[in-house]
N, C-alpha and C positions, 0 to 999 in steps of 0.2 A: 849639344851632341854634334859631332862633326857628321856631314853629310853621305849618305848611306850610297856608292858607285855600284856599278853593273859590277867590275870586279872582287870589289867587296864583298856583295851580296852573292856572288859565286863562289868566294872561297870559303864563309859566314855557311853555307847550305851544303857544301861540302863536306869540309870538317864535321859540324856538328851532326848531321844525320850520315856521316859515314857513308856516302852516293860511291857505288860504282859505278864509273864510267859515266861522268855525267854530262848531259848536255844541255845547254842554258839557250832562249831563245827570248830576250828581255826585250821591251821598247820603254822609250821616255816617250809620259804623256806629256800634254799641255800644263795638268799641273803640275808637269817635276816630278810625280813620279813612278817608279819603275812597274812593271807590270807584263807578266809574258809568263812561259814556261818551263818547268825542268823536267827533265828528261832523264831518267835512270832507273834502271833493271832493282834499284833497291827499293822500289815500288810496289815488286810483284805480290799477289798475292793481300795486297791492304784494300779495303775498301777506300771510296776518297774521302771520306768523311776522316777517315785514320791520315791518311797523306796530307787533307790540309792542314790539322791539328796539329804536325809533325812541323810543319813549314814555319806555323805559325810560331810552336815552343819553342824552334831551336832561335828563330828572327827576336823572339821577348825576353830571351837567356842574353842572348847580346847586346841588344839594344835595349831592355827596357820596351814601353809601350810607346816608346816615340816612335819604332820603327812603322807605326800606323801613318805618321808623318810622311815617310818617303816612300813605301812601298805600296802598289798597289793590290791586284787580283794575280795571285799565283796559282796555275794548276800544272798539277803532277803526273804524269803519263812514265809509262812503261817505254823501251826500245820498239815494241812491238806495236803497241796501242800508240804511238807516235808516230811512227810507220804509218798505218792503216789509215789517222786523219790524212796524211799529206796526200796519201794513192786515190782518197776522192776528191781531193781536187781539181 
């Protein structure tokens, strides 16, 4: 399988959950790989349990279960609920 980019994996989570307005906030770890945030109003209203399910089916539609391979811990926030972490920083 070719190697799973920051852009990929933005446009892979895009497309397949249909994100308005999305914002991605990814880092490479030490082991290669990706791991960080996404950020979209297509959120509202799911619990996370439902959001990371989502993250996870649409990444196993495309990649198969390699994608356990390159990607790490994704969690899903709202515009708002994204907001509110950074304002207590």
């Amino acid at each position: 399988m070719a190697k799973i980019t920051e852009n990929k994996l933005k446009g892979v989570l895009t497309k397949r959950l249909k994100l308005k307005s999305p914002s991605f906030c990814f880092e490479k770890l030490p082991d290669g790989k990706i791991s960080g945030s996404v950020i979209s109003d297509t959120f509202q209203k799911m619990r996370d349990s439902d959001r990371q399910r989502k993250i996870w089916d649409a990444l196993e539609e495309e990649y198969a279960e390699e994608c356990t391979d390159h990607v790490g811990t994704l969690l899903a926030y709202t515009q708002s609920e994204w907001n509110v972490d950074l304002a207590k920083k």
